[in-house]
GUDRENTOR-65866 format. One line per 2 residues: number of its first residue (from 1); their letters; for each residue x, y, z of C-alpha. Coordinates in nm, 4 decimals. Each point is the difference from the previous one (the first is absolute). Layout:
NUM) a) X/Y/Z  ...
//
This chain:
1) xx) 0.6173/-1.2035/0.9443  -0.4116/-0.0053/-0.0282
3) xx) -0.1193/-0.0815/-0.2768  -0.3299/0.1713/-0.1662
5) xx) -0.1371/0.0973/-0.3043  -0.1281/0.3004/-0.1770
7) xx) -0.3794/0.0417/-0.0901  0.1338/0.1383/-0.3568
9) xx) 0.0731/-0.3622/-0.0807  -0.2977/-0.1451/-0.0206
11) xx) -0.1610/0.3924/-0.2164  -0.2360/0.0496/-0.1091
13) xx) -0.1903/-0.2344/0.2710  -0.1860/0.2557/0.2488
15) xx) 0.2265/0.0492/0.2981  -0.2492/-0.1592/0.2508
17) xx) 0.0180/-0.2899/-0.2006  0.3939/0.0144/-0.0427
19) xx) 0.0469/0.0021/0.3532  -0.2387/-0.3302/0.0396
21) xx) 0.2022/-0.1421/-0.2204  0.3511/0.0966/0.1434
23) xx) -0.1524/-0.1521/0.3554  -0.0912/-0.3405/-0.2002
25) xx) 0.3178/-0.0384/-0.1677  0.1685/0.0728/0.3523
27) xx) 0.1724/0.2594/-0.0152  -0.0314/0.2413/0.3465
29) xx) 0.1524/0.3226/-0.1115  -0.1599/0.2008/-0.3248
31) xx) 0.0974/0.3635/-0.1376  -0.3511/0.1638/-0.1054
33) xx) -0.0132/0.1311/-0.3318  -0.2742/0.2212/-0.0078
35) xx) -0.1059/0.0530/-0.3522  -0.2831/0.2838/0.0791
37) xx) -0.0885/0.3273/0.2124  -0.3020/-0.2109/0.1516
39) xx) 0.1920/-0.2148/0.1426  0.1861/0.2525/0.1837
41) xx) -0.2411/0.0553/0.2172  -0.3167/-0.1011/0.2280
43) xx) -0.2573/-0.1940/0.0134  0.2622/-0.2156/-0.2881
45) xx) 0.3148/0.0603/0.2213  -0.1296/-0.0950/0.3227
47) xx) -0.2034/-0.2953/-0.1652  0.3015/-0.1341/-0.1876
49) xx) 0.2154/0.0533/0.3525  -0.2668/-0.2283/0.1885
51) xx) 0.0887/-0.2687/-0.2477  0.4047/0.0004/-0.0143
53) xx) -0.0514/-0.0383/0.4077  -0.2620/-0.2768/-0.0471
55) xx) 0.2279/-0.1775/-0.2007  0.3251/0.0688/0.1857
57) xx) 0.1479/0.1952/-0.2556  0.2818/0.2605/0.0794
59) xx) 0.0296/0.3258/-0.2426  0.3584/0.0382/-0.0760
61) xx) -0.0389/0.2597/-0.2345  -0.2248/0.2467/-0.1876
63) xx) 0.0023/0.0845/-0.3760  -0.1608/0.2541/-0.1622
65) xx) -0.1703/-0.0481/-0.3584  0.1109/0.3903/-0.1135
67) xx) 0.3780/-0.0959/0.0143  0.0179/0.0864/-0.4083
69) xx) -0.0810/0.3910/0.0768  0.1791/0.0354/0.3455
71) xx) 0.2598/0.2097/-0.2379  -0.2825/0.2423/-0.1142
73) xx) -0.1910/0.0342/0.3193  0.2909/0.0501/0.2550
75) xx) 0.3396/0.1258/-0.2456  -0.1697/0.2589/-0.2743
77) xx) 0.0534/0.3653/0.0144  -0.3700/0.0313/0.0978
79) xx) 0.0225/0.0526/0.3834  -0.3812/-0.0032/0.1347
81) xx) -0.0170/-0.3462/-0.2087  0.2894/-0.1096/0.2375
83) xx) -0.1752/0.0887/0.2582  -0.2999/-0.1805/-0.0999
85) xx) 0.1988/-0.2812/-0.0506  0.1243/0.0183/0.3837
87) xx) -0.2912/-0.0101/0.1187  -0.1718/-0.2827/-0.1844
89) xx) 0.3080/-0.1725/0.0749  -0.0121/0.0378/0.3341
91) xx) -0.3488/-0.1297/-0.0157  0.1752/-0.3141/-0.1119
93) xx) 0.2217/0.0174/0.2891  -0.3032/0.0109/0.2526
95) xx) -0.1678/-0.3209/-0.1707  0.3047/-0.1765/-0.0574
97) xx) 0.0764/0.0082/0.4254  -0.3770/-0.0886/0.0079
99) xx) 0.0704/-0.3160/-0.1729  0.2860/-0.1120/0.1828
101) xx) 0.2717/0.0903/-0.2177  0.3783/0.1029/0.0951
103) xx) 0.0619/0.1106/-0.3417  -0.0742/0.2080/-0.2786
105) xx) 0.1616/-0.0470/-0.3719  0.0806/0.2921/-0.2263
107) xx) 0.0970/-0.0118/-0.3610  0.0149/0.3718/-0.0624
109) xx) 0.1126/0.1870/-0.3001  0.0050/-0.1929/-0.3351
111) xx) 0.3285/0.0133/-0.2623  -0.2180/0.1942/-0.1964
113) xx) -0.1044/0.2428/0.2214  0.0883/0.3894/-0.0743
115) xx) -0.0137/0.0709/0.3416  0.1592/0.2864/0.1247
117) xx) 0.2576/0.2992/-0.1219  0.3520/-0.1579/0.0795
119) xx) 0.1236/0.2897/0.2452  -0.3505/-0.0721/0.1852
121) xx) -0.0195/-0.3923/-0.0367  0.1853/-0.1525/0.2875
123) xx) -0.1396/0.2249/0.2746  -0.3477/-0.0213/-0.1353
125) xx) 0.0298/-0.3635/0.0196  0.1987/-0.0415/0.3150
127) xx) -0.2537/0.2395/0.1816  -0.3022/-0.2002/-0.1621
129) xx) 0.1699/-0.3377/0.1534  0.0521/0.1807/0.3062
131) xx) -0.3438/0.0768/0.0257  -0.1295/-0.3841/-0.1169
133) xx) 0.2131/-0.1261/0.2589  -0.1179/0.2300/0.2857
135) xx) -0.3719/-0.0352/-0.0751  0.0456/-0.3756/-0.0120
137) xx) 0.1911/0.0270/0.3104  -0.3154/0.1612/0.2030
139) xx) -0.2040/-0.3048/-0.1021  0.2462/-0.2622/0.1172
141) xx) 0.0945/-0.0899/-0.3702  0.3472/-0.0327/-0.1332
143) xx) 0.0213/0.1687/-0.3390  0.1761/-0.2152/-0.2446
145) xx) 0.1300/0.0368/-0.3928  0.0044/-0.2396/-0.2057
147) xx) 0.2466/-0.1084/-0.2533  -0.2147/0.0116/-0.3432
149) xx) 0.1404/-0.0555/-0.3454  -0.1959/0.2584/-0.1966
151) xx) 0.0787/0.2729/0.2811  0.2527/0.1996/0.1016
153) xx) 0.0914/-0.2484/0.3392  0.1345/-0.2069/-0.2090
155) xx) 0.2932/0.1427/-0.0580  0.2551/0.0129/0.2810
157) xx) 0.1127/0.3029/-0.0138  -0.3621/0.1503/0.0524
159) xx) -0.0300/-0.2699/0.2898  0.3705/0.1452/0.1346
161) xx) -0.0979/0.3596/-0.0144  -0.3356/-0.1212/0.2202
163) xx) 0.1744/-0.1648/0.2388  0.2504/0.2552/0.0860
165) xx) -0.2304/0.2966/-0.0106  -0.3243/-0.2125/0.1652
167) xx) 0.1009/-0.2129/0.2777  -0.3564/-0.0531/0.1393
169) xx) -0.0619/-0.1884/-0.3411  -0.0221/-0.3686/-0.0363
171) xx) 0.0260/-0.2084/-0.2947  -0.2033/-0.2662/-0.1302
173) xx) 0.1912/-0.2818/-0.2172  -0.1651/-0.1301/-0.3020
175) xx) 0.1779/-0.3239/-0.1716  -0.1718/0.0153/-0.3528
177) xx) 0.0645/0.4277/-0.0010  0.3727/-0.0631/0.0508
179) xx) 0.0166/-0.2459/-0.2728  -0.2440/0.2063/-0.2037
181) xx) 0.2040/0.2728/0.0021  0.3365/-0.1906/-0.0935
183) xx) 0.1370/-0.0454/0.3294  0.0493/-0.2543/0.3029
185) xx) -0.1991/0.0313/0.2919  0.3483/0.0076/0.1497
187) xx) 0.0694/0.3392/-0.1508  -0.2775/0.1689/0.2096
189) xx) 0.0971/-0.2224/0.3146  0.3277/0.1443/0.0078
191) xx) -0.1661/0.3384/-0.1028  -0.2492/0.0403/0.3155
193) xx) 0.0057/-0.3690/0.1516  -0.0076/0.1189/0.3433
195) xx) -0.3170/0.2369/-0.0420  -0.1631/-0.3081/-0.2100
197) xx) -0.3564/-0.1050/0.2362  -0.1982/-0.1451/-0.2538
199) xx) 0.0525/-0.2439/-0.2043  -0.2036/-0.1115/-0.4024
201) xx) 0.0950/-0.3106/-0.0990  0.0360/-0.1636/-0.3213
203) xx) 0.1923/-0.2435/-0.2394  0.1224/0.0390/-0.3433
205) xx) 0.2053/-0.1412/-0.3082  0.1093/0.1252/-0.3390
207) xx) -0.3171/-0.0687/-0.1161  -0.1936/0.1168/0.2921
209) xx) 0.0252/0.3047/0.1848  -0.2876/-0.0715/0.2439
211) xx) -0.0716/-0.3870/0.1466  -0.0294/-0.1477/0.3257
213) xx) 0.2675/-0.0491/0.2547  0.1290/-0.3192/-0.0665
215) xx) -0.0582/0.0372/-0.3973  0.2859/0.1693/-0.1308
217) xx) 0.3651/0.0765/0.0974  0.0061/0.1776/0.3354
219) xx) 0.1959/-0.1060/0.2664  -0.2691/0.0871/0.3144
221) xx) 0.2833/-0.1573/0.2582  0.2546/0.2862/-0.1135
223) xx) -0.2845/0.2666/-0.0419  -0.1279/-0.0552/0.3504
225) xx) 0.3383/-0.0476/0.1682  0.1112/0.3743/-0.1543
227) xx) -0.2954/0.1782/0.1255  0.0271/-0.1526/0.3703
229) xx) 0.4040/0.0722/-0.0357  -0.1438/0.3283/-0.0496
231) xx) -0.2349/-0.0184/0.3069  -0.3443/-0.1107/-0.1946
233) xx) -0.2497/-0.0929/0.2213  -0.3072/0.0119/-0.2139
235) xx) -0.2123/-0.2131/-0.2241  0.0034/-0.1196/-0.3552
237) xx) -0.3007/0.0906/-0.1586  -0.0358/-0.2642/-0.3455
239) xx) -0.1207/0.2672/-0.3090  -0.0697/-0.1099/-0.2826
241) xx) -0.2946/0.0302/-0.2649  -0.3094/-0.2424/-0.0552
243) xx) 0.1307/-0.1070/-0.3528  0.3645/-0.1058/0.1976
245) xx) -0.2180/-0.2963/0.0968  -0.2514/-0.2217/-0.1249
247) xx) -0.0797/-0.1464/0.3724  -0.0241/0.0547/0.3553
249) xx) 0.1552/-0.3198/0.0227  0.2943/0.2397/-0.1272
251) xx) -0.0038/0.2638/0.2326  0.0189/-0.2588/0.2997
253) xx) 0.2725/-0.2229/-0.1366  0.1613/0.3532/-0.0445
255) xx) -0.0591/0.0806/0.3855  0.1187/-0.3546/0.1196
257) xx) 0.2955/0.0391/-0.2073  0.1127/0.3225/0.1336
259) xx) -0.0628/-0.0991/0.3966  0.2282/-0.3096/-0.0889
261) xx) 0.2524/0.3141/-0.0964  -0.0733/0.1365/0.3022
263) xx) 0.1467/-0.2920/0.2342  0.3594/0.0038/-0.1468
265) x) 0.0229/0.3626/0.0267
//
C-alpha cells in the first residue's frame, strides 16, 4: 500500500500550491482535485503537469469540482443536457490521462435527486454508466464511483444494483462517507471490495467524523489487510479538510504514521 494524499485537504489553497506542499510534506502519490473549468485545460493543465513531474509527483486520481450536479447533468429527463454532460465529461477524461491519472471519481446522483420516472430509471442510469465508463475507457482512465453520504452510492443496495448491471465500473472507498452515512467501511468492502482501486482515507471518533489517520478509532492494519484479501493494489490517498488540522506538522506525522501501518501489513 502507497500512501498519498488528496489536494482537497489542504482547499482552498490553489492546486499548484497544494501539490508543492504534498511534495514537501513527502508524500509521492496525490489525487488532483480540480476545483475549476480552467484548470481543465491548457496552457494551466500542461503548466501544472510540468510541475507534478518536476517534483516527482505521481497522479493517482482525478476529481472533479461539479460532483454536487453530476445527478442533474447526466440522470434528468432532459436528454441533449445528458449529452452535454458526456461530452464535457469526457473532456475531463482527456485531461485527467494528460495528467497522469489511472482514475476518475464519480459521486453521481444525490438522495435528493428526482431523477428519472421509475419504469425508465435503471436503464437510463445503467446506459449513462455504460457510456461514462466507455468514454473513460478510450482515454486510458478507469471510471470510478464513489461512496458519498449525501448521494445515492451510499446505500448498498444502489451500489449492488451497479455492480451487477455495470461490471466495467470501479469503486472508490471513502472512510469518513461510510461513517457519515451510518455505516462501516466494512459494509461497502464486503459490498464491492474486489472492484475497490482507490482508496480516501480518514480517521474518526464519536465526536469527530473527519480527522487524520492516526486520530481517531480506525483500525488501518484491518482496513488495509481486507482490501488486499480482496486483491487491492492501489494507494491511500489521506482526505481530509484544512480546518481537520492546524499544521503541516499534522499532515506528516499523519503520513509517517500510516507507512509504519504499512510494514505490518
Amino acid at each position: 500500500m502507497q500512501i498519498g494524499i488528496s489536494t482537497a485537504s489542504f482547499y482552498p489553497t490553489p492546486i499548484e500550491q497544494g501539490i508543492v506542499s504534498a511534495s514537501e510534506l513527502g508524500f509521492h502519490r496525490v489525487e488532483l482535485f480540480i476545483n475549476s473549468e480552467s484548470e481543465y485545460v491548457p496552457p494551466f493543465r500542461t503548466d501544472l503537469k510540468q510541475s507534478l513531474d518536476d517534483m516527482g509527483l505521481q497522479v493517482v486520481s482525478v476529481h472533479p469540482f461539479t460532483s454536487a450536479m453530476e445527478g442533474h447533468f447526466l440522470f434528468s429527463d432532459y436528454i441533449r443536457r445528458t449529452q452535454d454532460a458526456l461530452d464535457q465529461y469526457e473532456r475531463y477524461f482527456e485531461a485527467a490521462a494528460a495528467l497522469g491519472a489511472s482514475y476518475f471519481i464519480f459521486h453521481g446522483e444525490t438522495l435528493r435527486s428526482r431523477g428519472l420516472p421509475p419504469a425508465r430509471a435503471e436503464y437510463r442510469r445503467i446506459e449513462t454508466y455504460h457510456k461514462l465508463c466507455e468514454r473513460a475507457a478510450a482515454h486510458g482512465i478507469t471510471f470510478t464511483q464513489e461512496n458519498v453520504s449525501w448521494c445515492k452510492s451510499s446505500d448498498l443496495a444502489f451500489l449492488k444494483q451497479l455492480y451487477d448491471n455495470v461490471p466495467e465500473l470501479r469503486y472508490t472507498l471513502d472512510i469518513k462517507q461510510a461513517y457519515r452515512a451510518g455505516r462501516s467501511w466494512q459494509d461497502y468492502v464486503d459490498a464491492v471490495g474486489d472492484r475497490i482501486v482507490n482508496l480516501h482515507i480518514s480517521d474518526y471518533t464519536g465526536e469527530s467524523d473527519c480527522l487524520l489517520p492516526g486520530q481517531g478509532s480506525v483500525d488501518f492494519t484491518n482496513l488495509f489487510r481486507q482490501l488486499e484479501a480482496h486483491g487491492y493494489q492501489g494507494s491511500a490517498l489521506v482526505e481530509v479538510y484544512s480546518d481537520d488540522y492546524s499544521s503541516f506538522d499534522e499532515l506528516r506525522q499523519s503520513r509517517l504514521f500510516l507507512q509504519s501501518v504499512c510494514k505490518t501489513v
